[in-house]
TISENU-488559 format. One record per residue: residue in three letters; x, y, z of N, C-alpha, C, CB in turn. Coordinates in steps of 0.02 Angstrom, whole numbers. Glycine has a CB too. Example, Ala and Ser with C-alpha at 12.3 -4.5 7.8 and 13.67 -1.06 7.14 Angstrom:
2
R  resn  n_X  n_Y  n_Z  ca_X  ca_Y  ca_Z  c_X  c_Y  c_Z  cb_X  cb_Y  cb_Z
R  ALA  660  -284  390  615  -225  390  660  -165  390  565  -224  452
R  SER  642  -112  354  684  -53  357  645  2  394  704  -30  286
! end
This chain:
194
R  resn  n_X  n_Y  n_Z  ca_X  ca_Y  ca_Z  c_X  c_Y  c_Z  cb_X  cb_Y  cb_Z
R  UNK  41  -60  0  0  0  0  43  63  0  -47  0  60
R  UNK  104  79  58  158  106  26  165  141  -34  190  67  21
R  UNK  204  72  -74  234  64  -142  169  109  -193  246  -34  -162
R  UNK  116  90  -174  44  132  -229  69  185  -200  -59  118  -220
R  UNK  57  213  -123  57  261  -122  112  331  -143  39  249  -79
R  UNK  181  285  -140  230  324  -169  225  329  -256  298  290  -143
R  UNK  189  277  -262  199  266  -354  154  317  -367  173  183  -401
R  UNK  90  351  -316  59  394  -331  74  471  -359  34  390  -289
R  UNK  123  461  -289  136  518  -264  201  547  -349  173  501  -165
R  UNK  241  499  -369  286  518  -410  229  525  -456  349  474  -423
R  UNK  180  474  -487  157  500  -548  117  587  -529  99  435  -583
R  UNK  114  599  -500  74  645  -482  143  714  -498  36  625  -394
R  UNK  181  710  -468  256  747  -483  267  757  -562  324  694  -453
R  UNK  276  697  -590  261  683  -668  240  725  -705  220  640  -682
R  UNK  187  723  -701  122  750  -716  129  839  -701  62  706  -662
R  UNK  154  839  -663  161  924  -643  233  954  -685  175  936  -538
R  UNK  280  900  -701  329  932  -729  323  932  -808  388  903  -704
R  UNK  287  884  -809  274  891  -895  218  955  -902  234  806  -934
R  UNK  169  980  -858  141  1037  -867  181  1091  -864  95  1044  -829
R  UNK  261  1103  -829  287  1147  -828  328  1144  -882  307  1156  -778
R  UNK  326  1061  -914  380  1074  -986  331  1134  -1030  393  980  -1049
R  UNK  266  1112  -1036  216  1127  -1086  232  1195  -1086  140  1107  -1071
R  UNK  225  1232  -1026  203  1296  -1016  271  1344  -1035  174  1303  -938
R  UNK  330  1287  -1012  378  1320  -1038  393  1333  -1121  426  1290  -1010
R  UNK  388  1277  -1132  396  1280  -1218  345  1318  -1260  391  1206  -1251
R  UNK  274  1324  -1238  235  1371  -1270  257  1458  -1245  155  1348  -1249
R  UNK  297  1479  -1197  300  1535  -1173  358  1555  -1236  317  1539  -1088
R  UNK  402  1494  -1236  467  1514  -1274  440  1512  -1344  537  1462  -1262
R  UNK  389  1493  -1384  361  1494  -1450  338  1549  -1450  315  1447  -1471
R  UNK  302  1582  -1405  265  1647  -1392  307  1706  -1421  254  1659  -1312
R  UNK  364  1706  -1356  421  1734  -1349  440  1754  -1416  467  1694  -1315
R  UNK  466  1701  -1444  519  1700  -1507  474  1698  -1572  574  1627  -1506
R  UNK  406  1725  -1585  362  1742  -1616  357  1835  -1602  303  1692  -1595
R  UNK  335  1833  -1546  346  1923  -1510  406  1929  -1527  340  1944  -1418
R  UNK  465  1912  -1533  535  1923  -1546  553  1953  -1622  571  1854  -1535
R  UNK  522  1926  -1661  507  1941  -1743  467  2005  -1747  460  1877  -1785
R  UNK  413  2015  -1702  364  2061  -1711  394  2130  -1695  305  2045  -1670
R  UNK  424  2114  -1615  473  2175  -1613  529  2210  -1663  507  2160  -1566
R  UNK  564  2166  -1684  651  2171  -1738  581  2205  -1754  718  2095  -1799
R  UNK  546  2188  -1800  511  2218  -1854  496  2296  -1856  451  2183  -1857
R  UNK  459  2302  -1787  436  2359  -1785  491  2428  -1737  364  2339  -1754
R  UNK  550  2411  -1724  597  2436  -1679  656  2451  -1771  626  2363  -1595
R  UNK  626  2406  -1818  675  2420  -1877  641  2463  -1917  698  2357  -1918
R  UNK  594  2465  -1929  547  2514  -1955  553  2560  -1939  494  2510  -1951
R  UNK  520  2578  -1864  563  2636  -1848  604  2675  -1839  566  2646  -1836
R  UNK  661  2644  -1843  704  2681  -1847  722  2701  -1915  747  2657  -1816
R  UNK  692  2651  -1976  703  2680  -2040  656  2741  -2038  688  2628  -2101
R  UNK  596  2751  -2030  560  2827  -2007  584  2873  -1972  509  2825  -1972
R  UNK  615  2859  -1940  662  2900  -1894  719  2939  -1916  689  2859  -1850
R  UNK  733  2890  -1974  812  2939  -1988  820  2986  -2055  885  2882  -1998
R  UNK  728  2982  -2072  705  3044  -2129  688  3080  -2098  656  3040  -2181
R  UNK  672  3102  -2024  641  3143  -1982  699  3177  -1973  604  3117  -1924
R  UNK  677  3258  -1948  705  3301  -1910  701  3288  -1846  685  3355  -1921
R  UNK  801  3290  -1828  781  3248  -1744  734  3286  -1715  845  3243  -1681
R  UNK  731  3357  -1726  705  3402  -1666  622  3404  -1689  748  3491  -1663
R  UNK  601  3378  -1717  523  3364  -1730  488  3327  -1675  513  3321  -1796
R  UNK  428  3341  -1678  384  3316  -1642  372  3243  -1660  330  3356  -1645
R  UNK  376  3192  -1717  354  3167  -1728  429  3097  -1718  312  3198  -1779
R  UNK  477  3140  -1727  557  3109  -1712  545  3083  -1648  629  3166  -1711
R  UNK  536  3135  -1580  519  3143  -1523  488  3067  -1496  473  3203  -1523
R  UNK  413  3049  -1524  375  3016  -1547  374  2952  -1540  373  3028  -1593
R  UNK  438  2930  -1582  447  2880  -1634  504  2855  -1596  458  2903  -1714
R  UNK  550  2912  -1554  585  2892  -1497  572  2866  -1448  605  2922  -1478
R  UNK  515  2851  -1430  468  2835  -1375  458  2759  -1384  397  2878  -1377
R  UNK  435  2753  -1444  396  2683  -1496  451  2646  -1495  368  2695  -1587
R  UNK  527  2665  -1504  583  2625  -1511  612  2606  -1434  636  2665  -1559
R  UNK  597  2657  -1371  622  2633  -1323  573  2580  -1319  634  2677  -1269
R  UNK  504  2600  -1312  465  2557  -1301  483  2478  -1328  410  2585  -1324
R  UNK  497  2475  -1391  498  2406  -1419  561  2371  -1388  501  2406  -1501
R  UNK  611  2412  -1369  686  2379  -1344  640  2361  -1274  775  2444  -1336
R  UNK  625  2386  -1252  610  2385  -1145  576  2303  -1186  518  2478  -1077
R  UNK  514  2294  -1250  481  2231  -1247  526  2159  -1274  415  2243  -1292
R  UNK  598  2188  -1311  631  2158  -1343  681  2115  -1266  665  2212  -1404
R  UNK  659  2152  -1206  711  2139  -1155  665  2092  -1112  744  2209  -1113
R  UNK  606  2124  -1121  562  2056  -1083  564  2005  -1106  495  2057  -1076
R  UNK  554  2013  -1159  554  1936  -1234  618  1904  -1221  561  1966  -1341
R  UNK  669  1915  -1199  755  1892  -1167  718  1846  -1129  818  1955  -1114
R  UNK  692  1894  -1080  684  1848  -997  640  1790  -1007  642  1895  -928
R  UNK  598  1802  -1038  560  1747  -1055  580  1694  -1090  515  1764  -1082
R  UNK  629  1701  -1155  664  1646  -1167  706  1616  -1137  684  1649  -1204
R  UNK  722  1643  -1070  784  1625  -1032  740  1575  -975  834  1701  -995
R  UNK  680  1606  -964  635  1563  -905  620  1529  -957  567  1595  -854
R  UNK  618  1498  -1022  593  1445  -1049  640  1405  -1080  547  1460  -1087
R  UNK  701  1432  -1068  769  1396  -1082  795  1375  -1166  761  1325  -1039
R  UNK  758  1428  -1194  749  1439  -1249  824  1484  -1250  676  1469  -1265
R  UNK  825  1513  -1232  897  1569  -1252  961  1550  -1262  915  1618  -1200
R  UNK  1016  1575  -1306  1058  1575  -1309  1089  1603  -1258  1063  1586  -1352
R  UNK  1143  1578  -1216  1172  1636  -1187  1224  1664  -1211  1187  1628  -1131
R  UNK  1223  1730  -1194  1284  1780  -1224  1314  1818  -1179  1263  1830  -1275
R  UNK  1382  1762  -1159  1413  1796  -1099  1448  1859  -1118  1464  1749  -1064
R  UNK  1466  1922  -1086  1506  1980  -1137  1524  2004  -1071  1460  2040  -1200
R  UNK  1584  2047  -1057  1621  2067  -1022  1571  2137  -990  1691  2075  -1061
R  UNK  1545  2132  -920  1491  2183  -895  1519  2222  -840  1425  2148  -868
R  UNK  1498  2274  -838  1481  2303  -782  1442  2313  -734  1483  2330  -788
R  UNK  1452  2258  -689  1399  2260  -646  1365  2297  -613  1404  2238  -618
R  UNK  1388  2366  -610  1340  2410  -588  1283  2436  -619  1366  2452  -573
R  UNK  1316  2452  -690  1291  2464  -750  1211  2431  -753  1344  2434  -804
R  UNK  1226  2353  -740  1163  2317  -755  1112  2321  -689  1182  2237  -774
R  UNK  1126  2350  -639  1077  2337  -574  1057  2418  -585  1121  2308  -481
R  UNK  1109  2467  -610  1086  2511  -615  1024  2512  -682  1140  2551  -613
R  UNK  1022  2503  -733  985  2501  -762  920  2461  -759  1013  2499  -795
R  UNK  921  2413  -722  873  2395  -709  829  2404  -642  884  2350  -723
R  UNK  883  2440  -586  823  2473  -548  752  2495  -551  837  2513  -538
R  UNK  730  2538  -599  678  2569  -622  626  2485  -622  698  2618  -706
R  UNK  639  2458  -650  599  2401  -676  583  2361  -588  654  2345  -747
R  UNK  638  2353  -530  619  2339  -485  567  2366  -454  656  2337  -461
R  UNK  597  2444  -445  555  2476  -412  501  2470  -422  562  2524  -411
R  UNK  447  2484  -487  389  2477  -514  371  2398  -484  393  2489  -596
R  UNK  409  2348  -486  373  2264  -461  368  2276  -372  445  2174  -486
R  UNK  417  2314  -337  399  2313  -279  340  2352  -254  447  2325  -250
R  UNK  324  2422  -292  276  2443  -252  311  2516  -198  250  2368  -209
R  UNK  252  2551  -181  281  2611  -164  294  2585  -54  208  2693  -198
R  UNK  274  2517  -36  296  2514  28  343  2478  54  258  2503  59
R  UNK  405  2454  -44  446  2431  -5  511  2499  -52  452  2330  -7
R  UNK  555  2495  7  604  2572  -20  655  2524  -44  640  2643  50
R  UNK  688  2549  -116  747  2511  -137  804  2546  -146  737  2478  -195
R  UNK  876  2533  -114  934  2561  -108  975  2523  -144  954  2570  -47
R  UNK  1018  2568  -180  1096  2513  -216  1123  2550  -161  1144  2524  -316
R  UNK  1194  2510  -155  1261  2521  -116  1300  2470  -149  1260  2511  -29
R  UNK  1324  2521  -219  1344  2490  -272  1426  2521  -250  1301  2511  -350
R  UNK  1477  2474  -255  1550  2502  -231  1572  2514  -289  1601  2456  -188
R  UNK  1624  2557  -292  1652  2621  -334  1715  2558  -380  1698  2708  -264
R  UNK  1738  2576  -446  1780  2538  -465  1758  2468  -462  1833  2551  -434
R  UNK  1714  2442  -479  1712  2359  -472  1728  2343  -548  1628  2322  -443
R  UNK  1754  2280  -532  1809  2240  -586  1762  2225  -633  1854  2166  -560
R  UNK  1773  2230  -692  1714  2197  -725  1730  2097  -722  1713  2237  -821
R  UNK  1661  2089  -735  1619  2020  -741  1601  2007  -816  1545  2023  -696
R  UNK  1606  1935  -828  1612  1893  -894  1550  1846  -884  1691  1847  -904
R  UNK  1490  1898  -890  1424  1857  -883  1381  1886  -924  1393  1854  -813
R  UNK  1332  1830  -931  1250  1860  -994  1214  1902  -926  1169  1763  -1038
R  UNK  1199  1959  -974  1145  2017  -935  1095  1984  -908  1108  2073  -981
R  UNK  1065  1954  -959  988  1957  -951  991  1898  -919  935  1961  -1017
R  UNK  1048  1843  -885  1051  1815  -852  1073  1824  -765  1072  1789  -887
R  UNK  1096  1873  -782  1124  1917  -702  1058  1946  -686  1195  1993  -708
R  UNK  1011  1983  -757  958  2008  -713  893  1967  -692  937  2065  -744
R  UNK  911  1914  -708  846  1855  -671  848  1840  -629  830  1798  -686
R  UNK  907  1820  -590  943  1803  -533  900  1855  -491  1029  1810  -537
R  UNK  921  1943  -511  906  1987  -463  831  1979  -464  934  2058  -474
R  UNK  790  1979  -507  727  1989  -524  688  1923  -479  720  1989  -609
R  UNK  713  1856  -477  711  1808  -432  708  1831  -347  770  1768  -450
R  UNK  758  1862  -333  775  1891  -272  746  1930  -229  813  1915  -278
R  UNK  725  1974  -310  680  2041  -269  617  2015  -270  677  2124  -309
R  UNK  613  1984  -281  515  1950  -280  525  1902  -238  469  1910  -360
R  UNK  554  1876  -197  567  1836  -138  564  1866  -97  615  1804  -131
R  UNK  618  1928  -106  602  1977  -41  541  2018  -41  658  2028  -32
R  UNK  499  2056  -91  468  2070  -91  393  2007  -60  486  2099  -142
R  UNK  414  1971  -58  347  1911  -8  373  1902  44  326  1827  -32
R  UNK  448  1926  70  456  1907  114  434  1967  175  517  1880  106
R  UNK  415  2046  140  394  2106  189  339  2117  136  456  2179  209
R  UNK  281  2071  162  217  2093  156  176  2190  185  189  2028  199
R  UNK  204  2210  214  209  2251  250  262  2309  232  216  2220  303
R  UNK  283  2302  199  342  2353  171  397  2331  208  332  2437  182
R  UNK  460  2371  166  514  2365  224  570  2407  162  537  2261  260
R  UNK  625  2378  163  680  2395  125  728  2353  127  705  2452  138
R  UNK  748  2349  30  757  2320  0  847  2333  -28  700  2326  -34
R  UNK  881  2317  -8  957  2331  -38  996  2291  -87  1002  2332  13
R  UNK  1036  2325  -144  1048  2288  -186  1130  2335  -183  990  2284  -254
R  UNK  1177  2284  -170  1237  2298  -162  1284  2278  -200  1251  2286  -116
R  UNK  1351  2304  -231  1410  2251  -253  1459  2285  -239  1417  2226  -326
R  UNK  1520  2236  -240  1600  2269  -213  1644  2204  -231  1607  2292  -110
R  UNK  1680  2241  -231  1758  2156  -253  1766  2131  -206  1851  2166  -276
R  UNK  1776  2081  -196  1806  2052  -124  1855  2009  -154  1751  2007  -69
R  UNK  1888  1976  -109  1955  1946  -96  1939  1882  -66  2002  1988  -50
R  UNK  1924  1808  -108  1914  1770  -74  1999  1708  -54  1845  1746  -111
R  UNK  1990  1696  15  2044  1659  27  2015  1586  25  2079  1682  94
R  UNK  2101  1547  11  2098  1487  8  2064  1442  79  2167  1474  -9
R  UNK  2041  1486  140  2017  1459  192  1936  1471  165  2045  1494  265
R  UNK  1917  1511  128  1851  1523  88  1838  1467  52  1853  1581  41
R  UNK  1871  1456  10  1886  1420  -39  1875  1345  -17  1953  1436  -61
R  UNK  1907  1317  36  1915  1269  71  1839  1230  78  1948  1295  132
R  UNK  1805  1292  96  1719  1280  124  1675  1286  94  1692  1314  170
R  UNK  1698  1303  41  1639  1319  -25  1664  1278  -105  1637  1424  -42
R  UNK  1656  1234  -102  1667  1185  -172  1647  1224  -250  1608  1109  -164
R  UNK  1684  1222  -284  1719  1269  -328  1717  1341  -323  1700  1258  -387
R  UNK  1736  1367  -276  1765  1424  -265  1836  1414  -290  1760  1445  -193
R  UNK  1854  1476  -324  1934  1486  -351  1961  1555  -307  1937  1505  -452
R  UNK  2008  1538  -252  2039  1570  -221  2072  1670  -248  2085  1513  -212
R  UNK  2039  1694  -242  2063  1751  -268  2013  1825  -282  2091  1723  -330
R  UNK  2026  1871  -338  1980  1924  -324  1909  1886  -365  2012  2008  -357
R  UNK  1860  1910  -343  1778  1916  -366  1756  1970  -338  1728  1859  -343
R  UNK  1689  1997  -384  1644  2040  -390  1597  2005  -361  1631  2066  -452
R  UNK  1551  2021  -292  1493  2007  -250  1441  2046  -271  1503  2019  -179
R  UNK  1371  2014  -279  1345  2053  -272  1257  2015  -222  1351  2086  -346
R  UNK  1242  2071  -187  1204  2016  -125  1115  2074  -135  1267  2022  -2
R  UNK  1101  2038  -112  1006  2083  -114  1005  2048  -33  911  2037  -198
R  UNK  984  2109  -10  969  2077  58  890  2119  81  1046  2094  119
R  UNK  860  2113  130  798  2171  129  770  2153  200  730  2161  57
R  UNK  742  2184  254  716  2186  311  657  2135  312  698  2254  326
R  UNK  645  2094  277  580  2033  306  587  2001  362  568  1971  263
R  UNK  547  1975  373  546  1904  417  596  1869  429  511  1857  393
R  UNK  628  1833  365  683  1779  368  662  1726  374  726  1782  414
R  UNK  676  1677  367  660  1606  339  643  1562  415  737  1569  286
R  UNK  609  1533  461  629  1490  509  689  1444  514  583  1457  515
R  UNK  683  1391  566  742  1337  558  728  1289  495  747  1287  628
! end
């Protein structure tokens, strides 16, 4: 009785991961359909764009339509990346660069009762990572913390080089002894129990 009941219990698991294959692979068809639609209309415009007088109203405009389509061309990333659809494209970053730019986009998911701070350190080394993979991680983070202060609170998003030693190293399995770029989200919730 057991044995049914565990054999249940896995088909039942089964069953839930093949709904998350589904959902994944139709998000990434979605995606990479919206992906065509954008190029399209972010290329257009800018071919309209560059018969215009910049200082026109209609240049102005059309500047708007093109941020707009990049901000949807960046969601369309994330989504192929949550559907594992993406290529990654590691390129030499600045990590401030990327938390800075995507602040704005946090702020708006947290809401006006949780407050968000960088304590971004000065000179950090650059990093040999995909963006739109550094910014899922954070985007992961901040919506963890954000459930974790139902109630508001504040939200910090930090980086700095550190210096890890071979006694670091020792305790953490593939750690490579030497300089790295940290970067940590920490925020006033609750905290997890035992």
């Amino acid at each position: 009785k057991d044995a049914e009941e565990a054999l249940k219990r896995t088909e039942a698991l089964l069953y839930q991961a093949q709904k998350l294959e589904s959902i994944g692979s139709l998000a990434g068809g979605i995606a990479h359909d919206m992906n065509n639609v954008l190029a399209a209309v972010c290329g257009f415009t800018e071919m309209v764009m560059s018969d215009l007088d910049p200082k026109s109203a209609h240049h102005r405009d059309l500047s708007n339509v093109l941020t707009a389509g990049n901000h949807g061309a960046k969601l369309i990333s994330q989504i192929l990346a949550f559907s594992r659809k993406q290529i990654l494209r590691p390129e030499v970053l600045d990590l401030n660069e990327v938390v800075h730019n995507f602040t704005a986009m946090i702020r708006r998911l947290l809401g006006e009762s949780v407050e968000t701070t960088n304590a971004l350190g000065s000179q950090i080394h650059p990093v040999y990572a995909d963006a739109v993979q550094i910014e899922q991680v954070i985007l992961n983070l901040v919506i963890n913390a954000r459930d974790a202060m139902p109630g508001g609170g504040t939200l910090t998003i930090e980086t700095s080089n550190v210096d890890l030693d071979v006694c670091y190293a020792r305790h953490h399995p593939n750690v490579v002894p030497g300089p790295h770029v940290m970067l940590a989200v920490s925020d006033t919730g609750s905290g997890m129990d035992a």
